[in-house]
Structures are given as structure tokens and as C-alpha cells.
C-alpha positions as CSV (number, residue, x, y, z in Angstrom):
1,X,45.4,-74.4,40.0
2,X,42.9,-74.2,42.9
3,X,39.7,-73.7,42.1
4,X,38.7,-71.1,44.0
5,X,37.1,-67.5,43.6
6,X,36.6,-64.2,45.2
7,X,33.8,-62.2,44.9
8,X,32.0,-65.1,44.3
9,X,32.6,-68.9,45.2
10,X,35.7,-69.1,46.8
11,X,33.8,-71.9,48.6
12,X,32.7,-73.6,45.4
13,X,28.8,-74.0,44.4
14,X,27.2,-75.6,47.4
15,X,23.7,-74.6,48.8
16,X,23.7,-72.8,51.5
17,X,23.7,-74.4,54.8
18,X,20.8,-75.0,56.8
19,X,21.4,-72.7,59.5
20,X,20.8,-69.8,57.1
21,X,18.5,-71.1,54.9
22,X,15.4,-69.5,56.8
23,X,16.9,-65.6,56.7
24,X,17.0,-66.4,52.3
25,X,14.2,-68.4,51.6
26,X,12.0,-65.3,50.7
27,X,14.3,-64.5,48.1
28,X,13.2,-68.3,46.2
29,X,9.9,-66.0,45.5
30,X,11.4,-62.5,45.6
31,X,13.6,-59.9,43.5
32,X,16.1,-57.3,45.0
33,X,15.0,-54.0,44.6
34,X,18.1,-53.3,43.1
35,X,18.7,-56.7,40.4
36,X,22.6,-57.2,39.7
37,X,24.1,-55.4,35.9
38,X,25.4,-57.9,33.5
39,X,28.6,-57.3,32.3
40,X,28.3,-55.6,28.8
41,X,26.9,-52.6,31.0
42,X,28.9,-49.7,30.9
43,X,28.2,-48.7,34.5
44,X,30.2,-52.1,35.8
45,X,33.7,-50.0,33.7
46,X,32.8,-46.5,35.6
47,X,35.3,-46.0,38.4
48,X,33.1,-45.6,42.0
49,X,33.4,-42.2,44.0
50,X,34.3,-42.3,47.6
51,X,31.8,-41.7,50.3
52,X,32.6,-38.3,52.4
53,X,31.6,-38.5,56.5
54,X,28.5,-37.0,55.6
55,X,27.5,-39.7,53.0
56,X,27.6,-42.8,55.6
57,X,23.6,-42.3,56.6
58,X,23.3,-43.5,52.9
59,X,25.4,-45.9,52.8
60,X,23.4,-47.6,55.0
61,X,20.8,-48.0,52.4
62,X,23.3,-49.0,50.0
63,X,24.7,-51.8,52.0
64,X,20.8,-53.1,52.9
65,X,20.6,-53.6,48.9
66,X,23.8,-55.3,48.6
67,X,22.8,-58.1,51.0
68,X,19.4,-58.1,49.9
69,X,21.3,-59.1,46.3
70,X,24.1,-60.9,47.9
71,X,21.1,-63.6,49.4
72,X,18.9,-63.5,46.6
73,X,22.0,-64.6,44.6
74,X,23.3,-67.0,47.0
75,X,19.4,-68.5,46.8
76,X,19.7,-68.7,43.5
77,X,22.7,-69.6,41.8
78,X,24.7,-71.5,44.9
79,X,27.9,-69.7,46.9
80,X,28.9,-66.1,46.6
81,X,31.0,-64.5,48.8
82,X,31.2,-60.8,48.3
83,X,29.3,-58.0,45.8
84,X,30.7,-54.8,45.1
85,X,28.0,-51.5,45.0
86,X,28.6,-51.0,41.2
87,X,27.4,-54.5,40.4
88,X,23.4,-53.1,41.3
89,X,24.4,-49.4,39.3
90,X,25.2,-47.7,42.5
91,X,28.9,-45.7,41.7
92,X,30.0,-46.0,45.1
93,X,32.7,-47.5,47.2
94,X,30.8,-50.0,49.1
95,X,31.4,-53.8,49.6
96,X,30.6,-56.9,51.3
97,X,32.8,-59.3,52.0
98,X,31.7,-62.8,53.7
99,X,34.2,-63.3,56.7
100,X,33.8,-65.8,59.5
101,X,30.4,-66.7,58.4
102,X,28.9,-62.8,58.3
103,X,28.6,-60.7,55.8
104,X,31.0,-57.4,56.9
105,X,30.9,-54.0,55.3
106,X,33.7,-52.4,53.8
107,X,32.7,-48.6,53.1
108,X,36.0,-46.6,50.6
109,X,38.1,-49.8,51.5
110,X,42.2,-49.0,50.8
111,X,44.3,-51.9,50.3
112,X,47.2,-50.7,51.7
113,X,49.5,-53.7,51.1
114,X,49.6,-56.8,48.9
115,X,52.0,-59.8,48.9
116,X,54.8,-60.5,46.6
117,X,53.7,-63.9,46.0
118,X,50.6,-64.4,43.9
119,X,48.8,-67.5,42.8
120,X,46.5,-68.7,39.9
121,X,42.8,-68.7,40.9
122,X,39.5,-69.6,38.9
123,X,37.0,-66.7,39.8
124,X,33.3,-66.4,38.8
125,X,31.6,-63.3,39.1
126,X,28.4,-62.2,39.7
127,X,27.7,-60.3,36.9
128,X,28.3,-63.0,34.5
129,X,28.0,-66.0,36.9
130,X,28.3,-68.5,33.8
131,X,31.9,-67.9,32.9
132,X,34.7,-69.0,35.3
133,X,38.0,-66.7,35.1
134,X,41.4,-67.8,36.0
135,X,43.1,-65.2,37.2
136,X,46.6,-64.1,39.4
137,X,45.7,-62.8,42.9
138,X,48.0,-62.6,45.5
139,X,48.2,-64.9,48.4
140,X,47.8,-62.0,51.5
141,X,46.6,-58.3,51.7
142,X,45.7,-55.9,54.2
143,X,42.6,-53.7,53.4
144,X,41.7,-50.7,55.2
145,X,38.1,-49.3,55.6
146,X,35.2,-47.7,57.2
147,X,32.8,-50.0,59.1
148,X,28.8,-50.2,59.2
149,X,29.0,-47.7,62.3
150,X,31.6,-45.0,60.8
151,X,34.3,-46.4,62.5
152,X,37.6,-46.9,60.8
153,X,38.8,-50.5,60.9
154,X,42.2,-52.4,59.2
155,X,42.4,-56.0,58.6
156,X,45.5,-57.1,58.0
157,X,47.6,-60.4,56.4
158,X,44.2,-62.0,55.1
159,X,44.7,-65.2,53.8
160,X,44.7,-66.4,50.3
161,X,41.2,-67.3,49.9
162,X,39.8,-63.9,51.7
163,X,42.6,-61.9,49.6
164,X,41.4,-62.9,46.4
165,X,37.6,-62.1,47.6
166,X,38.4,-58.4,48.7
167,X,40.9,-57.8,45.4
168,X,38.3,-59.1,43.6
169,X,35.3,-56.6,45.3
170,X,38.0,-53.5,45.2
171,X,38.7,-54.3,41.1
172,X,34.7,-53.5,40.5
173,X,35.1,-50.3,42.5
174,X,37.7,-49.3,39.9
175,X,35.8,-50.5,36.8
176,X,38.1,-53.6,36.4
177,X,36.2,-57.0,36.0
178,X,38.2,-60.4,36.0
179,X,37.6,-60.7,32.3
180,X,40.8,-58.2,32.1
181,X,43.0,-59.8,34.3
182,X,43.0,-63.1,32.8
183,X,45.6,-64.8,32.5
184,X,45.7,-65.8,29.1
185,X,44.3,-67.1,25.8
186,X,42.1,-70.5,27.4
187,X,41.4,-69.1,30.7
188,X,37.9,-67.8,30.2
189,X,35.6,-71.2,30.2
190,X,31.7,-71.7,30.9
191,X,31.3,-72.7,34.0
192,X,30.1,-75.7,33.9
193,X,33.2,-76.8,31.7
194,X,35.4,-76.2,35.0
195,X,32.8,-77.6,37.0
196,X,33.7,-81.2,35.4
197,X,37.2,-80.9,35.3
198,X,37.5,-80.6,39.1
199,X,34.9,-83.2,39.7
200,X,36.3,-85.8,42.0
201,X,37.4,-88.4,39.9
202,X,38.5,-86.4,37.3
């Protein structure tokens, strides 16, 4: 099974590089305004309401607190790749997705079309970032959204490791957390048990 993981460390646990160390490095002494919900919090099982045209001025602020989270995460625990708006209480349908090295936007994302073919993934999640999930996501998707302008926008065909990172966000938006989808008795483990099974020479 590749061990691999959407919302979160699709990437595995490294530090983050140097080139972006300077625009995190506050968050070694800070806290987000908005901390992240651990699991057993009802609000991470409440289904998120879609932002109308009129509600995108605010979602401004809501995507400023997801980074701000997203880094001081990243600063703190290693890789993470994406964070949904209900993972910091807010119950809307906001997320952000790393892509080419930037962290992208998706505002009432749609995913309009998911492959046949799926594949077994070990996930983490933010909200309980000790646990490692394996999970069935499927190797492609196309997502459809509303960028950080307003604009509507479509990506389409992602590939595996971006596809499970976006089906991942969009689950939270639903109240669905990886801890439902797994894939059977076994396949919840602490992290750090999966962490030295795929350590080279093992």
C-alpha cells in the first residue's frame, strides 16, 4: 500500500523546506487565532453550508485562518497538505489544497467526477494527527470550485496523490472523517507504528 495521505502528508513527515521556512517561523512562537478541533468534537460531523456570491468578502477571512493553521501546523507537526474550514469550527465550504508548491483556495468545491479505479492509501489527519488511516481513494478526480477572486475554476484528471488530498478536504465539508472510511478491522494504527514499518530497511 503506498503510504501516502491527503489532507495531510501525502508527502510524508519531512520539515519543510528551506525556502519557506522564513514565511512559518513565527508560528514556532505563535497560535492561530482560530486552533484546529480534535476529533471527538461534534462540529467536525456537522455538514458545511455553501457560500452564496454575497458571502465571498468573508470568505476571505476564512481562508487567511486556514493558512494561518495550515503553517502553524506544518511548523509544528511536519507535512500537511490541505485543511478543510470545519477543522477550525467554521461550517463552511472552504478549503486549501497545496498544488504546485502553493497553497490554492477552493471556495463550495463540486467534485464532479471520480475514477473507477481506486487504491488503498494511509491518510493522517489533522484533527487527530497521531493516528494514520488506511483508506480507498480513487486514483483521479475533477473538482470544480470558486477561486480566491470569485471566479469559477475546474481542475480536472488530478492525479492520485492530489485526488486523495481534495477527497479527503471535500469528506470534512460533509462531516465524514477517514476514521469512517476505513478500510477495515487493523487499519487504524498510531502513527508512529506506520512510521516504522515503511522505514527504509524495513
Amino acid at each position: 500500500m503506498p503510504l501516502t495521505s491527503s489532507l495531510t502528508f501525502t508527502r510524508g513527515d519531512g520539515m519543510l523546506s528551506m525556502s519557506r521556512w522564513p514565511a512559518r517561523v513565527k508560528w514556532r512562537f505563535r497560535s492561530p487565532r482560530y486552533p484546529l478541533i480534535a476529533r471527538e468534537d461534534p462540529r467536525l460531523r456537522q455538514p458545511a453550508v455553501s457560500l452564496p456570491p454575497s458571502g465571498m468578502a468573508r470568505a476571505g477571512s476564512t481562508i487567511q485562518y486556514l493558512e494561518d493553521t495550515l503553517h502553524w501546523f506544518q511548523v509544528r507537526h511536519g507535512a500537511a497538505h490541505g485543511i478543510a474550514a470545519p477543522q477550525i469550527g467554521v461550517p463552511e465550504r472552504i478549503i486549501i489544497v497545496e498544488r504546485d508548491g502553493r497553497e490554492v483556495p477552493l471556495v463550495n468545491p463540486v467534485i464532479t467526477r471520480e475514477s473507477t479505479e481506486s487504491r488503498p492509501v494511509w491518510e493522517r489527519c489533522m484533527s487527530f494527527p497521531h493516528l494514520a488511516v488506511c483508506v480507498r481513494r480513487p486514483v483521479s478526480l475533477s473538482v470544480r470550485f470558486v477561486g480566491r477572486d470569485g471566479s469559477p475554476d475546474l481542475w480536472e484528471d488530478l492525479d492520485p496523490d492530489q485526488a486523495s488530498v481534495v477527497r479527503h478536504e471535500v469528506d470534512h465539508l460533509d462531516g465524514i472523517l477517514t476514521l469512517d472510511r476505513a478500510e477495515g478491522p487493523g487499519m487504524v494504527v498510531p502513527r508512529d507504528t506506520l512510521r516504522d514499518l515503511y522505514r527504509p530497511g524495513h
